[in-house]
DOKETI-614033 format. One record per residue (C-alpha): residue number from 1; residue in one letter; z, x, y. Coordinates in steps of 0.05 Angstrom, whole numbers, plus 32768, in hexadecimal, padded with zeros to 4 digits. Example, Ala and Ser with C-alpha at 12.3 -4.5 7.8 and 13.67 -1.06 7.14 Angstrom:
<marmar num="1" residuo="A" c3="809C" c1="80F6" c2="7FA6"/>
<marmar num="2" residuo="S" c3="808F" c1="8111" c2="7FEB"/>
# end
This chain:
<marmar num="1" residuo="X" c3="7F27" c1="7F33" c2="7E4F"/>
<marmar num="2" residuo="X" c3="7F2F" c1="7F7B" c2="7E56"/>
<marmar num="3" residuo="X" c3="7F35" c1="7FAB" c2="7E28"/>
<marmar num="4" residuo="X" c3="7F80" c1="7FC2" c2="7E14"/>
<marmar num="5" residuo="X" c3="7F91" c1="8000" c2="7E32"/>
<marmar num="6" residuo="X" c3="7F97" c1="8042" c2="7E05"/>
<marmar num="7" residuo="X" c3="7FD5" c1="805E" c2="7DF8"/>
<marmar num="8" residuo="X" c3="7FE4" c1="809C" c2="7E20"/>
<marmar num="9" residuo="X" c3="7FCC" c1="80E2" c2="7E03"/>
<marmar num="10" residuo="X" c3="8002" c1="8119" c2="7DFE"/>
<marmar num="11" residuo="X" c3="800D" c1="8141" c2="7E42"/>
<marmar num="12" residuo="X" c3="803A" c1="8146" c2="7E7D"/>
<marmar num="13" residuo="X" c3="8077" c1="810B" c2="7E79"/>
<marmar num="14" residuo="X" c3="8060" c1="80DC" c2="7EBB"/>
<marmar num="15" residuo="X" c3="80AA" c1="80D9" c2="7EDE"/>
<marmar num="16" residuo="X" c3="8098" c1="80AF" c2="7F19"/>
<marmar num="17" residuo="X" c3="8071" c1="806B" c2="7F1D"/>
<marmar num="18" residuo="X" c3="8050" c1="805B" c2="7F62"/>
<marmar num="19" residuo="X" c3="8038" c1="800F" c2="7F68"/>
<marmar num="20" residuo="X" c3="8011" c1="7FEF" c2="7FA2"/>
<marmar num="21" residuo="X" c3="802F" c1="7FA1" c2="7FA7"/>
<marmar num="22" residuo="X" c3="7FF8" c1="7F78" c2="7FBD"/>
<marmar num="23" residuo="X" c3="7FBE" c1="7F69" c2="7F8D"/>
<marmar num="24" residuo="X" c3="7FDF" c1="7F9C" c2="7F64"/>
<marmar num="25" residuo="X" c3="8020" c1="7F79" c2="7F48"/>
<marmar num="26" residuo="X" c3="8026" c1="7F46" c2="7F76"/>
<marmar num="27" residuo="X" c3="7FF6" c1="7F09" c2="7F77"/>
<marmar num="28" residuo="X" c3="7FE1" c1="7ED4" c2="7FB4"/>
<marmar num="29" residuo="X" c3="8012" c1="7EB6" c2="7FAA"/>
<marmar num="30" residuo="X" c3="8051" c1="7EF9" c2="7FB7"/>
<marmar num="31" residuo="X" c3="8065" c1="7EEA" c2="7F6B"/>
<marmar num="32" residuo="X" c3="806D" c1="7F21" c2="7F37"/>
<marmar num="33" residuo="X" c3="804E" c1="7F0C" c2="7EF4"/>
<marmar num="34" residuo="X" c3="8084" c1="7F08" c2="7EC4"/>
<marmar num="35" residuo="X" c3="8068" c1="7F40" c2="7E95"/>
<marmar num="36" residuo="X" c3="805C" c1="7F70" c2="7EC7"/>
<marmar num="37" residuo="X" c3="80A0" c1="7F6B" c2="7EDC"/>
<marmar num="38" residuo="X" c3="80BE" c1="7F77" c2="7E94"/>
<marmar num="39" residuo="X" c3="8085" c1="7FB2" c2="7E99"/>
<marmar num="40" residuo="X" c3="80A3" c1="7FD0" c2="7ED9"/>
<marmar num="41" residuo="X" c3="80EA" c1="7FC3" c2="7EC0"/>
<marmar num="42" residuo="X" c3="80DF" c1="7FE3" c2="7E74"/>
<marmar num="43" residuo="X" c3="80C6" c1="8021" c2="7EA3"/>
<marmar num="44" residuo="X" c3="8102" c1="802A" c2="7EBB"/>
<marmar num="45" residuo="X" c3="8132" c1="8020" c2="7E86"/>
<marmar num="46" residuo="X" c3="8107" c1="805B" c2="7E67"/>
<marmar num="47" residuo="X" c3="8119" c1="808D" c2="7EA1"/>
<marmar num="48" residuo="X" c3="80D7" c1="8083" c2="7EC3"/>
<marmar num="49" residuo="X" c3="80EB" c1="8083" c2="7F13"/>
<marmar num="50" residuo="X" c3="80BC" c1="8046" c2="7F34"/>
<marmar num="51" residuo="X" c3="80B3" c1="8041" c2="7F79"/>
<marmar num="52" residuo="X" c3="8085" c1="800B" c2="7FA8"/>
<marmar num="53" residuo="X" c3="8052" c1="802A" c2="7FD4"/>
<marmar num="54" residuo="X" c3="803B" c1="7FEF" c2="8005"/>
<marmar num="55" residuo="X" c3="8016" c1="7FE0" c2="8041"/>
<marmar num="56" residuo="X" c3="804C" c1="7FA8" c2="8051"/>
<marmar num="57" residuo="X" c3="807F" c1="7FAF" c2="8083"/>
<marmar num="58" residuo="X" c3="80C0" c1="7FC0" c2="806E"/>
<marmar num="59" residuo="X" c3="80D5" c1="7F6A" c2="8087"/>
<marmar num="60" residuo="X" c3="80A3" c1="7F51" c2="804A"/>
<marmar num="61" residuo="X" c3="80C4" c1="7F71" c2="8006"/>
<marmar num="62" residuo="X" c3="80EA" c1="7F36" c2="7FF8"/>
<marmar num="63" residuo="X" c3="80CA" c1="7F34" c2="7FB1"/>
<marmar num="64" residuo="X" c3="80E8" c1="7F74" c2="7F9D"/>
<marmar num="65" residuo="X" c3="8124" c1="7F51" c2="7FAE"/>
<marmar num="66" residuo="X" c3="8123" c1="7F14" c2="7F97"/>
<marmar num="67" residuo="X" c3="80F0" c1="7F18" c2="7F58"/>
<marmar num="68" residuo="X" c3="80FB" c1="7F5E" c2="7F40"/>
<marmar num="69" residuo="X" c3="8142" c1="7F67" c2="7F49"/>
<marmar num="70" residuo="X" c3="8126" c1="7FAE" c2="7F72"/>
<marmar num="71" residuo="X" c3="8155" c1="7FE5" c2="7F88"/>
<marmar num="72" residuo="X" c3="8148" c1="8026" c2="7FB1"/>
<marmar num="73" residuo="X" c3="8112" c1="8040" c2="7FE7"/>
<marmar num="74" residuo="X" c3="80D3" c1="8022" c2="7FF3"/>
<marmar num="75" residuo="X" c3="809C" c1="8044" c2="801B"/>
<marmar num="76" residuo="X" c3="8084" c1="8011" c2="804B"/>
<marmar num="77" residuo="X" c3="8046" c1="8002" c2="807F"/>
<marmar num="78" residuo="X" c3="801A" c1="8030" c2="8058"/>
<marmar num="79" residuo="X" c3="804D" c1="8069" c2="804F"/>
<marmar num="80" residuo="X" c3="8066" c1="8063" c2="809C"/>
<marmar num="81" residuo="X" c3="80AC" c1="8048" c2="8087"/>
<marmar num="82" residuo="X" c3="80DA" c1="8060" c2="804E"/>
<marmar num="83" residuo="X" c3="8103" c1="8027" c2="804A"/>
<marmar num="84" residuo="X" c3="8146" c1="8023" c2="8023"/>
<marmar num="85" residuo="X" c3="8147" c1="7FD8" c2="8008"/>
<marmar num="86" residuo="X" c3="8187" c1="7FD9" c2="7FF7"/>
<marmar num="87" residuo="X" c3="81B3" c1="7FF8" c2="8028"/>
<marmar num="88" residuo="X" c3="8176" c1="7FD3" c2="805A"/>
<marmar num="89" residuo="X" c3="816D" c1="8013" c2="8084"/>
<marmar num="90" residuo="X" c3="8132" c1="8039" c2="808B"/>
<marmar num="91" residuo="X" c3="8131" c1="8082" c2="806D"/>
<marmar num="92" residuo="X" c3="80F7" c1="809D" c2="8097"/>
<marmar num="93" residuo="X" c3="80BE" c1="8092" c2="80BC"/>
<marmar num="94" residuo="X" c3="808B" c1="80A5" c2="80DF"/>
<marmar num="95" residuo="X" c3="8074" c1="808E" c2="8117"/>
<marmar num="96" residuo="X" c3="803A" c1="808C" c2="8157"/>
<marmar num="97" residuo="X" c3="8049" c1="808B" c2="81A1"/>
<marmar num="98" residuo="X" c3="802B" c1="804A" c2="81B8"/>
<marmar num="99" residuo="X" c3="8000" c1="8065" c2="81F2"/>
<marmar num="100" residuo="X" c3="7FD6" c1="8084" c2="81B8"/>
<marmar num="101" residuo="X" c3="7FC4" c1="803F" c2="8195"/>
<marmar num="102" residuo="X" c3="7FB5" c1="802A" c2="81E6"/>
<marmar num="103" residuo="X" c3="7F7A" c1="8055" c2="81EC"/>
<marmar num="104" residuo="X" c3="7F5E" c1="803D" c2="81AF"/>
<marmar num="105" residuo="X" c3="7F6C" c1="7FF2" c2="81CA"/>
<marmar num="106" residuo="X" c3="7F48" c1="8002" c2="81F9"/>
<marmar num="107" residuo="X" c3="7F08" c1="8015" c2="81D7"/>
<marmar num="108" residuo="X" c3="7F0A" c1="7FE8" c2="819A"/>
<marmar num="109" residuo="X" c3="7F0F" c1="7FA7" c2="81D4"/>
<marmar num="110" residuo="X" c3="7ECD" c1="7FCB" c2="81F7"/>
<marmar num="111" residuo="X" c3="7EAF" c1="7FD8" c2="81BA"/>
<marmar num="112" residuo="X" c3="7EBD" c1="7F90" c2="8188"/>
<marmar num="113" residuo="X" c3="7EC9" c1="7F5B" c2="81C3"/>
<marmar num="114" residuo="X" c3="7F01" c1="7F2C" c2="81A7"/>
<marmar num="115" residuo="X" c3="7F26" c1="7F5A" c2="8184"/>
<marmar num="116" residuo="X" c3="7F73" c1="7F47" c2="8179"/>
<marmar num="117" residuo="X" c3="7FA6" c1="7F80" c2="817B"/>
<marmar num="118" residuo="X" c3="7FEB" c1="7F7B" c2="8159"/>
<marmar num="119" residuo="X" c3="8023" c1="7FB0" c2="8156"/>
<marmar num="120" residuo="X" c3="8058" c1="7FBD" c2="8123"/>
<marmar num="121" residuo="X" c3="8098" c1="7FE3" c2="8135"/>
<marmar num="122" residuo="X" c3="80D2" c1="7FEB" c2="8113"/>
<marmar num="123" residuo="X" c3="80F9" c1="7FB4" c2="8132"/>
<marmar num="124" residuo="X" c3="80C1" c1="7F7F" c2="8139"/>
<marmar num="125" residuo="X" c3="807B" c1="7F70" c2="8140"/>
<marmar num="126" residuo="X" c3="8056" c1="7F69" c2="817C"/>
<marmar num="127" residuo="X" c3="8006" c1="7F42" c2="8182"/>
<marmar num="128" residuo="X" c3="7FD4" c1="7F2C" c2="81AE"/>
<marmar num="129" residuo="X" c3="7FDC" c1="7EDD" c2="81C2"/>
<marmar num="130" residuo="X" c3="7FA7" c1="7EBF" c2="8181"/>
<marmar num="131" residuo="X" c3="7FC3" c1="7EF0" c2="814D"/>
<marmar num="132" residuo="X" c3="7FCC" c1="7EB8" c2="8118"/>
<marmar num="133" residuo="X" c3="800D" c1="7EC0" c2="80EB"/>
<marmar num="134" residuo="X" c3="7FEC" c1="7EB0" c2="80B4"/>
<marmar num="135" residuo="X" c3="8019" c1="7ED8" c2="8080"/>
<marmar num="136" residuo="X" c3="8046" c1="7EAB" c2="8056"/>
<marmar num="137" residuo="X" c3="807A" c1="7EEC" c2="804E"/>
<marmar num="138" residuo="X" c3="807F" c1="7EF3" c2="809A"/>
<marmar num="139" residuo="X" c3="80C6" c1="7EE7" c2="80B3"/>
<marmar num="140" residuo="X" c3="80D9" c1="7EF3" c2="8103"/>
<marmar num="141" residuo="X" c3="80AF" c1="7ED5" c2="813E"/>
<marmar num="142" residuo="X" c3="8089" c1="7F0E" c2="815B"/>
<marmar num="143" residuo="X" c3="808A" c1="7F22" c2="81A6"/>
<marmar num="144" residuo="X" c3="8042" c1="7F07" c2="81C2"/>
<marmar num="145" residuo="X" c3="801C" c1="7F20" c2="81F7"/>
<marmar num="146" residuo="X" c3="7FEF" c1="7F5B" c2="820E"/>
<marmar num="147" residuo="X" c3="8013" c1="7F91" c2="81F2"/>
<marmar num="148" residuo="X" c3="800E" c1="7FC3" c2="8227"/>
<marmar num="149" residuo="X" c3="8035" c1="7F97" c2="824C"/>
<marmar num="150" residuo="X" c3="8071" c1="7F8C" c2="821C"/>
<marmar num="151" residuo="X" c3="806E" c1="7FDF" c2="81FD"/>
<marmar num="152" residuo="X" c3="807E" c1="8018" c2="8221"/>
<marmar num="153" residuo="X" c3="8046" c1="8051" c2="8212"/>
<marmar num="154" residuo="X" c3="807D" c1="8078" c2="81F2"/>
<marmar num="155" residuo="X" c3="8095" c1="8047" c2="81BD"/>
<marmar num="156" residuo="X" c3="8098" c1="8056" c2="8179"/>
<marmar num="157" residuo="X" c3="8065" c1="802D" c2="8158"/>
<marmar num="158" residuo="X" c3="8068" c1="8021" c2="8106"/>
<marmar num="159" residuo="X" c3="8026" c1="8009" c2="8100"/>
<marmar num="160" residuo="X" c3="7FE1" c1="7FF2" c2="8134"/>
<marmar num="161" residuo="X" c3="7FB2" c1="7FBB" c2="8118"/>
<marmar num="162" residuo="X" c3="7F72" c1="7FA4" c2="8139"/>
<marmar num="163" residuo="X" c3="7F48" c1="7F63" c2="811B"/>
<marmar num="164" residuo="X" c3="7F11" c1="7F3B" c2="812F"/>
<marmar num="165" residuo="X" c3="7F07" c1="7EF9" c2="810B"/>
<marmar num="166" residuo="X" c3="7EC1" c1="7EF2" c2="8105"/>
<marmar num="167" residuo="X" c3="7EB0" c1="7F3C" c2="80F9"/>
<marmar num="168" residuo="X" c3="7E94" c1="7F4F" c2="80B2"/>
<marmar num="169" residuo="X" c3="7ED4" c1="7F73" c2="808B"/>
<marmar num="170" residuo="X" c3="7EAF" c1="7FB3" c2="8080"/>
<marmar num="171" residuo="X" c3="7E85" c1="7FB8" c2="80B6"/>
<marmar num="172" residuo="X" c3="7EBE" c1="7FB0" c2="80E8"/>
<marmar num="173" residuo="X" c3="7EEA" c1="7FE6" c2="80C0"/>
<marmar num="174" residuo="X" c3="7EB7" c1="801C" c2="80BF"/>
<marmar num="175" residuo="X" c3="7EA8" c1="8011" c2="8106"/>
<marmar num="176" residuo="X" c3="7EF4" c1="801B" c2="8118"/>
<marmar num="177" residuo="X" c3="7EF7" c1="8056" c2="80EB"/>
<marmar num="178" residuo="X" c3="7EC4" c1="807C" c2="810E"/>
<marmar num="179" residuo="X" c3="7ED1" c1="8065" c2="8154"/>
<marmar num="180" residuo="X" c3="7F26" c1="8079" c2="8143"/>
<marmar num="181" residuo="X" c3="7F09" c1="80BB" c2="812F"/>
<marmar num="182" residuo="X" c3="7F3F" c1="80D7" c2="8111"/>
<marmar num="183" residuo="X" c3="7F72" c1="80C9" c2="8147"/>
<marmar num="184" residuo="X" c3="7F9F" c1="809C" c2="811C"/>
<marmar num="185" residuo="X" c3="7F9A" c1="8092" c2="80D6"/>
<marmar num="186" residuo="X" c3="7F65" c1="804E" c2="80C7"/>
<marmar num="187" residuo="X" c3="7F6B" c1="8027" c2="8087"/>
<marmar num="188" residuo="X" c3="7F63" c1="7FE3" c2="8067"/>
<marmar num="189" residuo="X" c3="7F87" c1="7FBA" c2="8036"/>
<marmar num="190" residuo="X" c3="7F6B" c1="7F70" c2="8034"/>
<marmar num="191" residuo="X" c3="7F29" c1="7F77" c2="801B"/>
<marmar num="192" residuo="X" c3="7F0E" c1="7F30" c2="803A"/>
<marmar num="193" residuo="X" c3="7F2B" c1="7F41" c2="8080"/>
<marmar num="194" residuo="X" c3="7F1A" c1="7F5F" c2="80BB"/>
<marmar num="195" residuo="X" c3="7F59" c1="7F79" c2="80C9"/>
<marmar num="196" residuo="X" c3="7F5B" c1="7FCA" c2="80D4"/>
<marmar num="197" residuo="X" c3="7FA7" c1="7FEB" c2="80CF"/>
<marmar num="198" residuo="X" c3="7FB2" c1="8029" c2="80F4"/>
<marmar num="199" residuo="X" c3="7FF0" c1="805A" c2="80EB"/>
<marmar num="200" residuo="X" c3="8003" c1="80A2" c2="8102"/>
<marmar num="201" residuo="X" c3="7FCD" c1="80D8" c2="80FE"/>
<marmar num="202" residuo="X" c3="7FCA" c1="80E9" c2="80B5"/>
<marmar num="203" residuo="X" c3="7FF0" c1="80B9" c2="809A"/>
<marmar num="204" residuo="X" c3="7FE5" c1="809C" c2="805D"/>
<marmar num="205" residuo="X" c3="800C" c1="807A" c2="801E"/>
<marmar num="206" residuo="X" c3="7FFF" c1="80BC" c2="7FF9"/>
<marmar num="207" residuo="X" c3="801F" c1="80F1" c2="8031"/>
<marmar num="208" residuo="X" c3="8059" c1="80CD" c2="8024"/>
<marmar num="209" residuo="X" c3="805E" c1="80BB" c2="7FE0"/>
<marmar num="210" residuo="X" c3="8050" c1="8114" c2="7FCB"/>
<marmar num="211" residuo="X" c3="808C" c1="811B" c2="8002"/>
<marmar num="212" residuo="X" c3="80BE" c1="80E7" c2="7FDC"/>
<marmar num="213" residuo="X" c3="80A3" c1="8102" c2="7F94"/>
<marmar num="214" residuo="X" c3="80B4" c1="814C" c2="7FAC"/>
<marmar num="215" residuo="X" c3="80F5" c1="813B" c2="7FC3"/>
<marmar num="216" residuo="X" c3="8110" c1="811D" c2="7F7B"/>
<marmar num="217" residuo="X" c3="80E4" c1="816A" c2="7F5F"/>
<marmar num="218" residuo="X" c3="80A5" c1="813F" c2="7F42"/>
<marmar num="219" residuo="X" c3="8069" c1="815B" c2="7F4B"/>
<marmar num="220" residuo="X" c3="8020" c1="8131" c2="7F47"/>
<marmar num="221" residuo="X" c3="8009" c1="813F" c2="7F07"/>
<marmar num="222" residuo="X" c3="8051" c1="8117" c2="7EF4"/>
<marmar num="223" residuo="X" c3="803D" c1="80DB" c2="7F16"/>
<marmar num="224" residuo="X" c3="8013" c1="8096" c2="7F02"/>
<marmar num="225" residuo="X" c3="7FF6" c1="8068" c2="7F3E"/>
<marmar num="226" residuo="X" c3="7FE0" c1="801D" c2="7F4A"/>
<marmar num="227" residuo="X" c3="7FBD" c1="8004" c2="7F7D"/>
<marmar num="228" residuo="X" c3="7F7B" c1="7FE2" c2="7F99"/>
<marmar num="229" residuo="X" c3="7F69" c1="7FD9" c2="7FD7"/>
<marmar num="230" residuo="X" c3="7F4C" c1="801E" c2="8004"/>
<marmar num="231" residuo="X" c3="7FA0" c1="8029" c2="801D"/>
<marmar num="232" residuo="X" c3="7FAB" c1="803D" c2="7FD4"/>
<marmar num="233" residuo="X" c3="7F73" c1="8071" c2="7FCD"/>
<marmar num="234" residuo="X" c3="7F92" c1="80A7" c2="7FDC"/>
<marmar num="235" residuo="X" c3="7FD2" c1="809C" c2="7FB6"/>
<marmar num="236" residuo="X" c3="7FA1" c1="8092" c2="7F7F"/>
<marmar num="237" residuo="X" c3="7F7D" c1="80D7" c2="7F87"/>
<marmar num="238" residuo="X" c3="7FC1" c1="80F4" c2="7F97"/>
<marmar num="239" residuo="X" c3="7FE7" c1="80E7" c2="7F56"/>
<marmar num="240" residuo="X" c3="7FC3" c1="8104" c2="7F16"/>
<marmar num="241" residuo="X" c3="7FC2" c1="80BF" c2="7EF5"/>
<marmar num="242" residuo="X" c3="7FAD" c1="808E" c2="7F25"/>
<marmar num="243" residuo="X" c3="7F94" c1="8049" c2="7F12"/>
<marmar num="244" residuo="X" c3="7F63" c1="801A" c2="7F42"/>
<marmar num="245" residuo="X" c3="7F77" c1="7FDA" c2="7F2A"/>
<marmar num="246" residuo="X" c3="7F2F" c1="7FBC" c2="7F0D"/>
<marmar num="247" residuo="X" c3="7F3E" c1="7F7A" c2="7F39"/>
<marmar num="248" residuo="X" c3="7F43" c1="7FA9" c2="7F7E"/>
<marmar num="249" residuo="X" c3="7F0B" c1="7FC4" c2="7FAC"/>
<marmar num="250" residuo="X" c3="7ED3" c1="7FDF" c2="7F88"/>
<marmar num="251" residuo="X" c3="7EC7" c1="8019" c2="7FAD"/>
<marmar num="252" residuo="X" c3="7F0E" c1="802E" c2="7FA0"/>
<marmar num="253" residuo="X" c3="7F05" c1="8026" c2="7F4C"/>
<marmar num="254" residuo="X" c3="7EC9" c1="804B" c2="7F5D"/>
<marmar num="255" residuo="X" c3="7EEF" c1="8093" c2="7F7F"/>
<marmar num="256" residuo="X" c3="7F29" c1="8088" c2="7F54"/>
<marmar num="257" residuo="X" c3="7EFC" c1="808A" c2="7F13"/>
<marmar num="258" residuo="X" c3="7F38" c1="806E" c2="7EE7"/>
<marmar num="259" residuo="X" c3="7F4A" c1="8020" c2="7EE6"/>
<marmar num="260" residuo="X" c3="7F85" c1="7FF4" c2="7ECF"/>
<marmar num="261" residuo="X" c3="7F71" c1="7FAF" c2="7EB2"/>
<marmar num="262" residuo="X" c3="7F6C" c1="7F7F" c2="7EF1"/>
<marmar num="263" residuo="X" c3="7FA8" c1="7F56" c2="7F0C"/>
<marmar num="264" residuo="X" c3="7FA0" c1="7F15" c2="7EF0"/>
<marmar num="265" residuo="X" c3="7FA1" c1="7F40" c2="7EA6"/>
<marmar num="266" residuo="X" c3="7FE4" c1="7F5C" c2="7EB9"/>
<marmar num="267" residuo="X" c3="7FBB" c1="7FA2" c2="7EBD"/>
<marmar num="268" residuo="X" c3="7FFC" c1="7FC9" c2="7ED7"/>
<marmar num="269" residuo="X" c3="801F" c1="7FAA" c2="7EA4"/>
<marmar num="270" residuo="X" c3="7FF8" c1="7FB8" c2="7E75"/>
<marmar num="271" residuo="X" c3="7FF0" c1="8005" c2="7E7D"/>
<marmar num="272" residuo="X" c3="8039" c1="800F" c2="7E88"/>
<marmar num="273" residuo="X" c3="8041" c1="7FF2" c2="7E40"/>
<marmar num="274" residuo="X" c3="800C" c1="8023" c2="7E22"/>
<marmar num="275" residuo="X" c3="802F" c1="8054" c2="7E44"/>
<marmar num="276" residuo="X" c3="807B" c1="8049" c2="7E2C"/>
<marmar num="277" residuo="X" c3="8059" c1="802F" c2="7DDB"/>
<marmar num="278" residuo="X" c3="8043" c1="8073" c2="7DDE"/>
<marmar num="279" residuo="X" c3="808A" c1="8087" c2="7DBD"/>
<marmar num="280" residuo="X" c3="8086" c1="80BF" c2="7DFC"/>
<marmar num="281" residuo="X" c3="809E" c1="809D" c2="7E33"/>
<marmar num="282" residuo="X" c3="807C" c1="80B4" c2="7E6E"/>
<marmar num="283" residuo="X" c3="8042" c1="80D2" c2="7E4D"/>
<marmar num="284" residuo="X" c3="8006" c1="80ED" c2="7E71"/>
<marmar num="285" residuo="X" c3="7FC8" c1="80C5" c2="7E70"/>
<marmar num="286" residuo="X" c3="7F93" c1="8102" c2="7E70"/>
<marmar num="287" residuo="X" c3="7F6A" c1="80DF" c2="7EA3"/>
<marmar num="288" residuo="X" c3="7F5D" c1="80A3" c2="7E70"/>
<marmar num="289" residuo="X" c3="7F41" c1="805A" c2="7E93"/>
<marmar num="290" residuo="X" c3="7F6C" c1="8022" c2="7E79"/>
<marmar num="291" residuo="X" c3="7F2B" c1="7FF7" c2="7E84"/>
<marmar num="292" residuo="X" c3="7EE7" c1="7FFB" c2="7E7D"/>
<marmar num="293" residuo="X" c3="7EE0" c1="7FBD" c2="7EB1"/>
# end
C-alpha cells in the first residue's frame, strides 16, 4: 500500500484538472473505479474545471458517457481533436496531409519488413489487410487495404500508426523516432506494444491542452496533471503540478519527478481528495510527490 498523499501546501488555487484515461482512471477493463469517480465528480462540484486529455479517438469515449455522466470538450488522438461530447462535433483539430505519413511508409516498410500501417481520419479509420481489431471499444468496420490506394495524398489525416508484431516495444519506438526525425510528431502509449502513433509536426497532448487552458484565462502554474504512459509527458512537464501515475512507464515517473499512488490504489483519486480536504479547494501542491512508490 502506498503512502496517503499529503495535503496540499498553501499557493496558487489549481483551476483546471487534466486527466489521461487509460491506465490513469480507466482500468483493462474501460471501467472507472467507483472512488475515483466520486473524486473527479467532488472536483467539480468545488469549481475545479476537469477536462480528459487522451490518446483515443474521439469514437472510444463512451465511458465518459456512460460511467461518468461527462459533459463538455475532450481533447482527443493525443491533442489532434477537440471534441465536443455533447453536442458530438469536433471543436478543432489539427491535422497532416497524408502524402507526408507516405514517405515515412515508405521508409519504416524498408527499414522493419512486416510493418502494418493504419490511418485515422476524422470520419473513419483506414489499415493494412492483418491490422488486428483487437480493441474491445472499437465501433465501425474500418476501410482495408493499402492505403495509398484508398487516400488521396492531400487528405486530412487525424492520426498515422505503424506496428510490427514481433518487434521489441522499445526498440521498435526509438528506431521510428529517429528514422521520423522530426517530420511528424512520434509517441507511444501501450507500454507492451509495438505500436508507434504519429500526428502533425509538433503535436502533442500538451500544445493543446496550454491552448484550451488559455482560452478559459488559466495559466500552468493553475493546473494539476495525470497521466502515464510517454503521450502524457509533456502535459506532465507542462502543467506546474503534474503527477506520473506510480503504476505508468517508469521512465515517465522518472522526468516527471512527482507521482500519484498507482491505479489499482485509486492514486488520482486519492490526490484529488488531499487536495479538496485541504479546506482550500484547488490548492497548490508545491511540487510535493503523493507517493514515495
Amino acid at each position: 500500500m502506498s503512502p496517503t498523499p499529503e495535503a496540499p501546501r498553501e499557493g496558487t488555487p489549481i483551476k483546471l484538472i487534466a486527466s489521461d484515461l487509460d491506465g490513469t482512471v480507466l482500468g483493462h477493463d474501460f471501467r472507472f473505479r467507483p472512488r475515483t469517480v466520486d473524486a473527479i465528480r467532488a472536483a467539480q462540484a468545488a469549481g475545479i474545471h476537469v477536462v480528459f486529455v487522451t490518446g483515443r479517438p474521439m469514437r472510444w469515449l463512451d465511458p465518459l458517457r456512460e460511467q461518468l455522466g461527462h459533459e463538455g470538450v475532450v481533447i482527443c488522438s493525443n491533442g489532434a481533436v477537440v471534441y465536443d461530447l455533447t453536442a458530438d462535433v469536433v471543436v478543432e483539430s489539427s491535422l497532416f496531409p497524408a502524402r507526408d505519413a507516405f514517405a515515412i511508409m515508405e521508409e519504416v516498410a524498408a527499414h522493419h519488413p512486416g510493418t502494418l500501417f493504419a490511418a485515422e481520419t476524422l470520419d473513419g479509420v483506414y489499415t493494412d489487410r492483418g491490422w488486428a481489431r483487437t480493441d474491445r471499444m472499437e465501433t465501425g468496420a474500418p476501410l482495408v487495404g493499402a492505403l495509398r490506394d484508398r487516400l488521396p495524398g492531400d487528405r486530412g489525416l487525424v492520426k498515422f500508426l505503424a506496428k510490427l508484431d514481433a518487434a521489441d516495444p522499445q526498440e521498435y519506438f526509438g528506431a521510428l523516432t529517429e528514422l521520423v526525425a522530426g517530420r511528424l510528431s512520434v509517441t507511444h502509449s501501450v507500454a507492451a506494444s509495438p505500436l508507434v502513433e504519429m500526428g502533425q509536426k509538433g503535436l502533442t497532448k500538451a500544445r493543446t491542452l496550454e491552448q484550451y487552458a488559455a482560452e478559459r484565462g488559466i495559466r500552468p502554474h493553475e493546473v494539476m496533471a495525470f497521466g502515464d504512459m510517454p503521450n502524457d509527458l509533456e502535459m506532465l512537464t507542462w502543467a506546474a503540478h503534474g503527477y506520473a501515475m506510480a503504476s505508468g512507464h517508469p521512465a515517465v515517473a522518472r522526468a516527471v519527478g512527482r507521482t500519484a499512488p498507482p491505479f489499482e490504489e485509486d492514486g488520482v483519486a486519492q490526490v484529488i481528495e488531499a487536495l479538496l480536504r485541504s479546506g482550500r479547494p484547488g490548492a497548490s501542491w508545491a511540487g510535493q510527490s503523493a507517493t514515495t512508490g
